[in-house]
C-alpha positions in Angstrom: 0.0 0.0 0.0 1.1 4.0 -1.0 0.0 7.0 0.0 -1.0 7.9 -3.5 -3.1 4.7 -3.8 -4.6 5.7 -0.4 -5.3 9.2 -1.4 -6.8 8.0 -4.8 -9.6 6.1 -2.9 -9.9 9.3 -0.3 -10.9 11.0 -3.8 -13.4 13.9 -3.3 -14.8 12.7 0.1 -14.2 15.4 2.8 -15.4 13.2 6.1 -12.2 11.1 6.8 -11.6 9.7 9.9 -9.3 7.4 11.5 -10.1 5.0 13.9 -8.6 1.4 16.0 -9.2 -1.3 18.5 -11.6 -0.9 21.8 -9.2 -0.1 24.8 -6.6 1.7 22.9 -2.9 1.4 23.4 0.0 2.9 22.7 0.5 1.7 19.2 -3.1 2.1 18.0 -3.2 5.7 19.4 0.6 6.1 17.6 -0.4 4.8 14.4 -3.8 7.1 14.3 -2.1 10.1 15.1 0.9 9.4 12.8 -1.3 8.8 10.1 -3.3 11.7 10.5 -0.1 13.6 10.3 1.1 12.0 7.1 -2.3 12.4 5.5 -1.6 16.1 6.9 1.5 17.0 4.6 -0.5 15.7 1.3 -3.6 18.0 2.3 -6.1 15.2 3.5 -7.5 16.5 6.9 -8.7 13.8 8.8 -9.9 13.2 12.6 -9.0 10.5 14.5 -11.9 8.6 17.1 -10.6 6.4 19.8 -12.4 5.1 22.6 -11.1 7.2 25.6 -7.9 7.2 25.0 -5.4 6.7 28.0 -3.8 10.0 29.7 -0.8 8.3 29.3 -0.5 9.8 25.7 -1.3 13.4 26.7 1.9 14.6 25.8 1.6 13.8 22.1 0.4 16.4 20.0 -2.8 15.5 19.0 -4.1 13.5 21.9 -6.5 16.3 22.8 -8.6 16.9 19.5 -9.1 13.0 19.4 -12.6 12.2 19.4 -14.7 9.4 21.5 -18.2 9.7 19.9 -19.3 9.0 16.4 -19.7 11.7 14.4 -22.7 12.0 12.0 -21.0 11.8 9.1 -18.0 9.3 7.5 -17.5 8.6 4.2 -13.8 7.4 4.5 -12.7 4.9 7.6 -9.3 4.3 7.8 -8.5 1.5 10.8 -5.5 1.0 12.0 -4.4 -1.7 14.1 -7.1 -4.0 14.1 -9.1 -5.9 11.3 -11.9 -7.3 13.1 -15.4 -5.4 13.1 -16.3 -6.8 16.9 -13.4 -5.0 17.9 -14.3 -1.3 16.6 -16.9 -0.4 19.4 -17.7 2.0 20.3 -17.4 3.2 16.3 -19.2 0.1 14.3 -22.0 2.8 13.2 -19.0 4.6 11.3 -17.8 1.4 9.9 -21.1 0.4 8.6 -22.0 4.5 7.0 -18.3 4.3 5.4 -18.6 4.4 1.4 -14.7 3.9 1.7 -12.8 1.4 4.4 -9.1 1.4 4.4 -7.2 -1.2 6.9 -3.4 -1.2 8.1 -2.7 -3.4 11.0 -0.1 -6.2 11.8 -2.2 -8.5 13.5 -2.6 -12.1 12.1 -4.6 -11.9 8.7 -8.6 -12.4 9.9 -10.8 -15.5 8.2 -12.2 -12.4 6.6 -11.8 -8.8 5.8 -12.5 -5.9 6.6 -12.5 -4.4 3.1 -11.9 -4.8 -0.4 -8.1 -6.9 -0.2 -6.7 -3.8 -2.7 -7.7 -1.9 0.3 -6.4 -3.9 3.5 -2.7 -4.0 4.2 -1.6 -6.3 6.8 2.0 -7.0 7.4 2.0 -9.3 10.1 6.1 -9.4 10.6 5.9 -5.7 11.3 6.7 -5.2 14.8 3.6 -2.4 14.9 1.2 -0.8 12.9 3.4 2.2 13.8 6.5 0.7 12.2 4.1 0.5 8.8 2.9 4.0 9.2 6.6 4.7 9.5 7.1 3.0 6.0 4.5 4.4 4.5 6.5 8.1 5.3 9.5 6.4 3.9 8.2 5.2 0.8 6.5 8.3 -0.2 9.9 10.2 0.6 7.5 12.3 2.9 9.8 14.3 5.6 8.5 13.8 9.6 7.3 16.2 11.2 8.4 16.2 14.9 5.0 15.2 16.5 4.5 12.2 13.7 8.0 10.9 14.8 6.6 11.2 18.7 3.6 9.1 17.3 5.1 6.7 15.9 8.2 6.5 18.4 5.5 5.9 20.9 3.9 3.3 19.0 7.1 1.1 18.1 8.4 1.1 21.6 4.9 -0.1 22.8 4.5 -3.0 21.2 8.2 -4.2 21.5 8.4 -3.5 25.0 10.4 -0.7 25.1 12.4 -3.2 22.4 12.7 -5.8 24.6 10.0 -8.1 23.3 11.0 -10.6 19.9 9.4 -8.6 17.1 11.8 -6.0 17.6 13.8 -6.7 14.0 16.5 -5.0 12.6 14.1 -2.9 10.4 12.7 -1.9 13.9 16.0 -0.3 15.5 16.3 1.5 12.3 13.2 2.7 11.9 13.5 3.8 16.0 17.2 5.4 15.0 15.4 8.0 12.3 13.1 9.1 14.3 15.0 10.1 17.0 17.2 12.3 14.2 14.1 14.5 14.6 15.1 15.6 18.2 12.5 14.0 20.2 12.4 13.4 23.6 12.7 9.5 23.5 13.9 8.9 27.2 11.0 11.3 28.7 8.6 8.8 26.2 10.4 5.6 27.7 9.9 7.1 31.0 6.3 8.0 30.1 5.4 4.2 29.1 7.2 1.8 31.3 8.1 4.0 34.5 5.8 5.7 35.4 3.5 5.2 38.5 0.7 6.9 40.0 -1.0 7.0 43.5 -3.7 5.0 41.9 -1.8 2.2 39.8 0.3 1.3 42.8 -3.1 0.7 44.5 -4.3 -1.6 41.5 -1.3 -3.6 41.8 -2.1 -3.4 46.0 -5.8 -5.1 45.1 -4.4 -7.7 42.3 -1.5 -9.1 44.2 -3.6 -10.0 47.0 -5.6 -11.9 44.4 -2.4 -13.4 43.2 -2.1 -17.0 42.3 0.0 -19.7 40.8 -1.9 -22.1 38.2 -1.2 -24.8 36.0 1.6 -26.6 38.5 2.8 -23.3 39.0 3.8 -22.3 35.6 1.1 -19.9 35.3 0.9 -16.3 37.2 -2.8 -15.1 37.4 -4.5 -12.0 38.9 -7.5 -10.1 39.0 -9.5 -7.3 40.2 -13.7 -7.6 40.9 -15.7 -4.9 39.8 -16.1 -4.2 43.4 -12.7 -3.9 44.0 -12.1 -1.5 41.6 -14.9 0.4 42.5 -13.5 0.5 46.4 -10.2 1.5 45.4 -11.4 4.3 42.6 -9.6 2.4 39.8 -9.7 2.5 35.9 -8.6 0.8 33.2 -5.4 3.0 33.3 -4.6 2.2 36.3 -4.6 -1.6 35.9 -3.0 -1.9 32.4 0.7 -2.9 33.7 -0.4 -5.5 36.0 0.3 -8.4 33.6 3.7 -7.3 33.0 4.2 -7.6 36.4 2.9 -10.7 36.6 5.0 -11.6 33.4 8.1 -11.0 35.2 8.0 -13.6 37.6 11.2 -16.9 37.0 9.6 -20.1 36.5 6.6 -19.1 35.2 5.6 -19.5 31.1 2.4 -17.5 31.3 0.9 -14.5 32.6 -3.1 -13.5 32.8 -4.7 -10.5 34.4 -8.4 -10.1 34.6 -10.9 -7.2 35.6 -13.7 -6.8 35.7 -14.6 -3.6 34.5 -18.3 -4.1 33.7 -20.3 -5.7 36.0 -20.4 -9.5 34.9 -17.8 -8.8 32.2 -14.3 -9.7 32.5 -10.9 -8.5 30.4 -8.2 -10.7 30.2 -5.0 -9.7 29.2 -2.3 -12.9 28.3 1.4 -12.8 28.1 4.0 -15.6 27.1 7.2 -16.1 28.6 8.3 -18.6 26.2 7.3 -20.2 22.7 3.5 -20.9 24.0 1.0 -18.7 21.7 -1.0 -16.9 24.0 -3.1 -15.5 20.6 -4.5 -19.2 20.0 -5.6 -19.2 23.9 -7.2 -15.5 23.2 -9.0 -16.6 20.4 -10.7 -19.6 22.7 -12.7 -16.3 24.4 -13.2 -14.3 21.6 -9.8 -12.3 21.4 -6.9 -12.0 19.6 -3.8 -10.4 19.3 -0.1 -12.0 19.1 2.1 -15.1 19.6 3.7 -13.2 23.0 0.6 -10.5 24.0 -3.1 -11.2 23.6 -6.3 -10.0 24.9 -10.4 -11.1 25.4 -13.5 -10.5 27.2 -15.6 -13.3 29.1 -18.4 -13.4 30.9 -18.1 -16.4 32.6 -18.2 -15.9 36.0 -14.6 -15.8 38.3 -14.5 -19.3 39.3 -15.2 -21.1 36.0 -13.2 -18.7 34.4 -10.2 -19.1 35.9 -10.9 -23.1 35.7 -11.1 -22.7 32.0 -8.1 -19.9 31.1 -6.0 -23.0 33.2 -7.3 -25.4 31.0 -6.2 -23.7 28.1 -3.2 -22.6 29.0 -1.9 -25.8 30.6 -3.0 -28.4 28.1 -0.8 -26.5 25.4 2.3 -26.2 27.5 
Protein backbone atom coordinates (compact mmCIF):
# COMPACT_ATOMS: atom_id res chain seq x y z
CA UNK A 1 0.00 0.00 0.00
CA UNK A 2 1.06 3.95 -0.97
CA UNK A 3 0.02 6.96 0.01
CA UNK A 4 -1.03 7.86 -3.49
CA UNK A 5 -3.09 4.68 -3.77
CA UNK A 6 -4.60 5.71 -0.36
CA UNK A 7 -5.33 9.23 -1.42
CA UNK A 8 -6.85 7.97 -4.81
CA UNK A 9 -9.57 6.14 -2.87
CA UNK A 10 -9.94 9.29 -0.32
CA UNK A 11 -10.93 10.98 -3.76
CA UNK A 12 -13.43 13.85 -3.32
CA UNK A 13 -14.76 12.67 0.14
CA UNK A 14 -14.18 15.41 2.84
CA UNK A 15 -15.41 13.18 6.06
CA UNK A 16 -12.24 11.13 6.77
CA UNK A 17 -11.62 9.69 9.86
CA UNK A 18 -9.29 7.36 11.51
CA UNK A 19 -10.06 4.95 13.93
CA UNK A 20 -8.64 1.42 16.03
CA UNK A 21 -9.23 -1.27 18.51
CA UNK A 22 -11.56 -0.90 21.81
CA UNK A 23 -9.19 -0.13 24.78
CA UNK A 24 -6.55 1.70 22.89
CA UNK A 25 -2.95 1.44 23.40
CA UNK A 26 -0.02 2.88 22.75
CA UNK A 27 0.55 1.66 19.21
CA UNK A 28 -3.11 2.09 18.01
CA UNK A 29 -3.19 5.71 19.38
CA UNK A 30 0.57 6.15 17.64
CA UNK A 31 -0.38 4.81 14.39
CA UNK A 32 -3.76 7.09 14.30
CA UNK A 33 -2.06 10.13 15.10
CA UNK A 34 0.88 9.42 12.76
CA UNK A 35 -1.29 8.76 10.06
CA UNK A 36 -3.25 11.66 10.47
CA UNK A 37 -0.10 13.62 10.27
CA UNK A 38 1.07 11.97 7.14
CA UNK A 39 -2.29 12.44 5.50
CA UNK A 40 -1.62 16.09 6.86
CA UNK A 41 1.48 16.97 4.63
CA UNK A 42 -0.51 15.71 1.33
CA UNK A 43 -3.61 17.95 2.30
CA UNK A 44 -6.09 15.20 3.52
CA UNK A 45 -7.51 16.49 6.95
CA UNK A 46 -8.71 13.77 8.78
CA UNK A 47 -9.87 13.18 12.58
CA UNK A 48 -9.03 10.50 14.54
CA UNK A 49 -11.87 8.58 17.12
CA UNK A 50 -10.61 6.37 19.83
CA UNK A 51 -12.45 5.08 22.60
CA UNK A 52 -11.09 7.18 25.57
CA UNK A 53 -7.87 7.17 25.05
CA UNK A 54 -5.44 6.71 28.04
CA UNK A 55 -3.80 10.03 29.67
CA UNK A 56 -0.79 8.26 29.25
CA UNK A 57 -0.47 9.76 25.69
CA UNK A 58 -1.31 13.37 26.65
CA UNK A 59 1.93 14.62 25.76
CA UNK A 60 1.56 13.84 22.07
CA UNK A 61 0.39 16.44 19.97
CA UNK A 62 -2.80 15.47 18.96
CA UNK A 63 -4.15 13.47 21.86
CA UNK A 64 -6.45 16.32 22.77
CA UNK A 65 -8.63 16.85 19.46
CA UNK A 66 -9.14 13.00 19.44
CA UNK A 67 -12.56 12.15 19.41
CA UNK A 68 -14.71 9.37 21.52
CA UNK A 69 -18.18 9.72 19.87
CA UNK A 70 -19.27 8.96 16.42
CA UNK A 71 -19.72 11.74 14.37
CA UNK A 72 -22.69 12.02 11.97
CA UNK A 73 -21.00 11.85 9.11
CA UNK A 74 -17.98 9.32 7.45
CA UNK A 75 -17.47 8.60 4.23
CA UNK A 76 -13.84 7.38 4.50
CA UNK A 77 -12.73 4.88 7.65
CA UNK A 78 -9.35 4.31 7.75
CA UNK A 79 -8.53 1.48 10.82
CA UNK A 80 -5.50 1.02 12.01
CA UNK A 81 -4.35 -1.69 14.13
CA UNK A 82 -7.07 -3.98 14.10
CA UNK A 83 -9.13 -5.86 11.30
CA UNK A 84 -11.93 -7.27 13.13
CA UNK A 85 -15.44 -5.44 13.06
CA UNK A 86 -16.27 -6.78 16.87
CA UNK A 87 -13.44 -5.01 17.93
CA UNK A 88 -14.33 -1.29 16.61
CA UNK A 89 -16.90 -0.38 19.41
CA UNK A 90 -17.72 2.02 20.27
CA UNK A 91 -17.40 3.19 16.31
CA UNK A 92 -19.19 0.12 14.35
CA UNK A 93 -21.95 2.80 13.25
CA UNK A 94 -18.96 4.65 11.29
CA UNK A 95 -17.80 1.35 9.88
CA UNK A 96 -21.15 0.35 8.65
CA UNK A 97 -21.96 4.50 7.05
CA UNK A 98 -18.33 4.28 5.38
CA UNK A 99 -18.55 4.45 1.37
CA UNK A 100 -14.66 3.95 1.69
CA UNK A 101 -12.81 1.44 4.38
CA UNK A 102 -9.10 1.42 4.38
CA UNK A 103 -7.19 -1.20 6.88
CA UNK A 104 -3.41 -1.20 8.06
CA UNK A 105 -2.66 -3.38 10.99
CA UNK A 106 -0.12 -6.16 11.76
CA UNK A 107 -2.23 -8.46 13.54
CA UNK A 108 -2.57 -12.11 12.06
CA UNK A 109 -4.56 -11.89 8.75
CA UNK A 110 -8.65 -12.40 9.89
CA UNK A 111 -10.79 -15.51 8.20
CA UNK A 112 -12.22 -12.42 6.64
CA UNK A 113 -11.83 -8.79 5.75
CA UNK A 114 -12.46 -5.91 6.60
CA UNK A 115 -12.50 -4.43 3.14
CA UNK A 116 -11.85 -4.84 -0.40
CA UNK A 117 -8.11 -6.87 -0.23
CA UNK A 118 -6.67 -3.84 -2.73
CA UNK A 119 -7.71 -1.88 0.26
CA UNK A 120 -6.38 -3.94 3.51
CA UNK A 121 -2.71 -3.97 4.23
CA UNK A 122 -1.57 -6.33 6.83
CA UNK A 123 2.00 -7.04 7.43
CA UNK A 124 1.95 -9.34 10.15
CA UNK A 125 6.11 -9.44 10.57
CA UNK A 126 5.93 -5.66 11.27
CA UNK A 127 6.74 -5.17 14.78
CA UNK A 128 3.59 -2.42 14.93
CA UNK A 129 1.20 -0.76 12.86
CA UNK A 130 3.42 2.20 13.83
CA UNK A 131 6.52 0.66 12.20
CA UNK A 132 4.09 0.49 8.85
CA UNK A 133 2.92 3.97 9.15
CA UNK A 134 6.57 4.74 9.46
CA UNK A 135 7.13 3.02 5.97
CA UNK A 136 4.46 4.42 4.54
CA UNK A 137 6.47 8.09 5.28
CA UNK A 138 9.50 6.44 3.88
CA UNK A 139 8.23 5.20 0.77
CA UNK A 140 6.45 8.34 -0.18
CA UNK A 141 9.87 10.15 0.61
CA UNK A 142 7.47 12.30 2.90
CA UNK A 143 9.76 14.35 5.62
CA UNK A 144 8.53 13.81 9.59
CA UNK A 145 7.26 16.17 11.16
CA UNK A 146 8.42 16.16 14.93
CA UNK A 147 4.95 15.24 16.50
CA UNK A 148 4.47 12.18 13.70
CA UNK A 149 8.00 10.88 14.80
CA UNK A 150 6.60 11.15 18.66
CA UNK A 151 3.56 9.13 17.34
CA UNK A 152 5.08 6.70 15.89
CA UNK A 153 8.24 6.47 18.36
CA UNK A 154 5.45 5.88 20.88
CA UNK A 155 3.91 3.28 18.97
CA UNK A 156 7.05 1.13 18.13
CA UNK A 157 8.42 1.11 21.55
CA UNK A 158 4.94 -0.05 22.79
CA UNK A 159 4.53 -2.96 21.25
CA UNK A 160 8.23 -4.15 21.52
CA UNK A 161 8.41 -3.48 25.03
CA UNK A 162 10.42 -0.70 25.10
CA UNK A 163 12.44 -3.18 22.42
CA UNK A 164 12.74 -5.84 24.62
CA UNK A 165 9.98 -8.06 23.31
CA UNK A 166 10.96 -10.58 19.88
CA UNK A 167 9.38 -8.64 17.07
CA UNK A 168 11.83 -6.05 17.60
CA UNK A 169 13.76 -6.74 13.97
CA UNK A 170 16.47 -5.00 12.56
CA UNK A 171 14.12 -2.85 10.39
CA UNK A 172 12.69 -1.87 13.95
CA UNK A 173 15.95 -0.31 15.46
CA UNK A 174 16.27 1.53 12.26
CA UNK A 175 13.18 2.69 11.85
CA UNK A 176 13.51 3.83 15.96
CA UNK A 177 17.18 5.38 14.96
CA UNK A 178 15.40 8.00 12.32
CA UNK A 179 13.06 9.11 14.28
CA UNK A 180 15.04 10.13 16.95
CA UNK A 181 17.22 12.31 14.19
CA UNK A 182 14.09 14.52 14.62
CA UNK A 183 15.11 15.62 18.21
CA UNK A 184 12.50 13.95 20.18
CA UNK A 185 12.36 13.39 23.64
CA UNK A 186 12.71 9.49 23.53
CA UNK A 187 13.87 8.90 27.18
CA UNK A 188 10.99 11.29 28.70
CA UNK A 189 8.64 8.80 26.24
CA UNK A 190 10.35 5.63 27.68
CA UNK A 191 9.86 7.14 31.02
CA UNK A 192 6.26 8.05 30.15
CA UNK A 193 5.39 4.17 29.05
CA UNK A 194 7.16 1.84 31.29
CA UNK A 195 8.10 3.95 34.48
CA UNK A 196 5.83 5.66 35.41
CA UNK A 197 3.52 5.25 38.48
CA UNK A 198 0.67 6.89 40.02
CA UNK A 199 -1.00 7.00 43.53
CA UNK A 200 -3.69 5.03 41.91
CA UNK A 201 -1.82 2.18 39.83
CA UNK A 202 0.27 1.32 42.84
CA UNK A 203 -3.12 0.68 44.54
CA UNK A 204 -4.25 -1.62 41.50
CA UNK A 205 -1.32 -3.59 41.81
CA UNK A 206 -2.12 -3.44 45.97
CA UNK A 207 -5.75 -5.12 45.15
CA UNK A 208 -4.36 -7.70 42.31
CA UNK A 209 -1.47 -9.06 44.22
CA UNK A 210 -3.63 -10.01 47.01
CA UNK A 211 -5.63 -11.90 44.41
CA UNK A 212 -2.36 -13.39 43.16
CA UNK A 213 -2.14 -17.03 42.33
CA UNK A 214 -0.05 -19.72 40.80
CA UNK A 215 -1.85 -22.07 38.15
CA UNK A 216 -1.18 -24.77 36.01
CA UNK A 217 1.62 -26.60 38.55
CA UNK A 218 2.84 -23.34 38.99
CA UNK A 219 3.83 -22.34 35.62
CA UNK A 220 1.07 -19.88 35.27
CA UNK A 221 0.88 -16.29 37.20
CA UNK A 222 -2.76 -15.09 37.45
CA UNK A 223 -4.46 -11.97 38.90
CA UNK A 224 -7.53 -10.12 39.05
CA UNK A 225 -9.47 -7.33 40.18
CA UNK A 226 -13.66 -7.56 40.91
CA UNK A 227 -15.73 -4.85 39.82
CA UNK A 228 -16.15 -4.23 43.41
CA UNK A 229 -12.67 -3.88 44.00
CA UNK A 230 -12.08 -1.49 41.57
CA UNK A 231 -14.90 0.37 42.55
CA UNK A 232 -13.54 0.52 46.39
CA UNK A 233 -10.17 1.53 45.38
CA UNK A 234 -11.43 4.26 42.55
CA UNK A 235 -9.60 2.38 39.77
CA UNK A 236 -9.70 2.48 35.92
CA UNK A 237 -8.57 0.83 33.17
CA UNK A 238 -5.43 3.02 33.31
CA UNK A 239 -4.56 2.21 36.31
CA UNK A 240 -4.63 -1.64 35.94
CA UNK A 241 -2.98 -1.87 32.41
CA UNK A 242 0.69 -2.87 33.72
CA UNK A 243 -0.45 -5.48 36.02
CA UNK A 244 0.28 -8.36 33.56
CA UNK A 245 3.71 -7.25 33.04
CA UNK A 246 4.22 -7.63 36.36
CA UNK A 247 2.87 -10.71 36.63
CA UNK A 248 4.96 -11.58 33.39
CA UNK A 249 8.13 -11.02 35.18
CA UNK A 250 7.96 -13.63 37.59
CA UNK A 251 11.22 -16.86 36.98
CA UNK A 252 9.61 -20.05 36.54
CA UNK A 253 6.62 -19.13 35.18
CA UNK A 254 5.61 -19.52 31.14
CA UNK A 255 2.45 -17.45 31.30
CA UNK A 256 0.93 -14.51 32.62
CA UNK A 257 -3.06 -13.52 32.82
CA UNK A 258 -4.69 -10.47 34.39
CA UNK A 259 -8.38 -10.09 34.56
CA UNK A 260 -10.87 -7.20 35.63
CA UNK A 261 -13.73 -6.83 35.74
CA UNK A 262 -14.59 -3.56 34.52
CA UNK A 263 -18.31 -4.12 33.65
CA UNK A 264 -20.27 -5.74 35.96
CA UNK A 265 -20.35 -9.49 34.87
CA UNK A 266 -17.84 -8.84 32.15
CA UNK A 267 -14.26 -9.75 32.47
CA UNK A 268 -10.94 -8.50 30.42
CA UNK A 269 -8.16 -10.74 30.16
CA UNK A 270 -4.95 -9.72 29.17
CA UNK A 271 -2.28 -12.91 28.27
CA UNK A 272 1.38 -12.81 28.15
CA UNK A 273 4.02 -15.61 27.07
CA UNK A 274 7.16 -16.15 28.58
CA UNK A 275 8.26 -18.58 26.17
CA UNK A 276 7.25 -20.18 22.75
CA UNK A 277 3.49 -20.93 24.03
CA UNK A 278 1.04 -18.68 21.69
CA UNK A 279 -1.02 -16.87 23.95
CA UNK A 280 -3.05 -15.54 20.62
CA UNK A 281 -4.53 -19.21 20.04
CA UNK A 282 -5.63 -19.21 23.93
CA UNK A 283 -7.16 -15.51 23.19
CA UNK A 284 -9.05 -16.60 20.45
CA UNK A 285 -10.66 -19.56 22.67
CA UNK A 286 -12.72 -16.33 24.38
CA UNK A 287 -13.21 -14.33 21.58
CA UNK A 288 -9.84 -12.28 21.40
CA UNK A 289 -6.89 -12.02 19.62
CA UNK A 290 -3.75 -10.40 19.30
CA UNK A 291 -0.07 -12.02 19.05
CA UNK A 292 2.05 -15.07 19.56
CA UNK A 293 3.68 -13.15 23.04
CA UNK A 294 0.56 -10.49 24.02
CA UNK A 295 -3.09 -11.16 23.56
CA UNK A 296 -6.34 -9.99 24.89
CA UNK A 297 -10.39 -11.08 25.38
CA UNK A 298 -13.50 -10.52 27.19
CA UNK A 299 -15.56 -13.28 29.08
CA UNK A 300 -18.42 -13.39 30.93
CA UNK A 301 -18.10 -16.37 32.58
CA UNK A 302 -18.22 -15.93 35.99
CA UNK A 303 -14.59 -15.78 38.26
CA UNK A 304 -14.54 -19.34 39.25
CA UNK A 305 -15.20 -21.12 35.97
CA UNK A 306 -13.20 -18.70 34.40
CA UNK A 307 -10.17 -19.07 35.85
CA UNK A 308 -10.85 -23.11 35.73
CA UNK A 309 -11.05 -22.65 32.02
CA UNK A 310 -8.07 -19.87 31.06
CA UNK A 311 -6.01 -23.01 33.23
CA UNK A 312 -7.28 -25.40 31.04
CA UNK A 313 -6.22 -23.66 28.13
CA UNK A 314 -3.15 -22.60 28.98
CA UNK A 315 -1.86 -25.84 30.61
CA UNK A 316 -2.95 -28.44 28.10
CA UNK A 317 -0.76 -26.53 25.42
CA UNK A 318 2.35 -26.15 27.55
Amino acid sequence: MTIEQIKSWIGDYSAVYITGHVHPDGDCIGAALGLQELLAVHGVAAKVMLETPPDTYSFLKGFSEILTQNPDQVEVLLVVDCNDPGRFAPFAASYEQAKVVINIDHHELPKELITVPERCWIKTEASSTSEMIYDLFVQSGTPFTKAAAEDLYTGIIFDTGGFMHSNTQPSTMSAAGRLMEEEIDFGYMMKRLFHRQTIHKLLAKKAALQNFRLLGEQKIAAAFLTNQELAENQLDKEDTEDIVHLLAQLEETEAAVFLAEFQPGVYKLSFRSQGELDVCEIAKVFGGGGHKKAAGASSELPLPELLAAVEKEISQRL
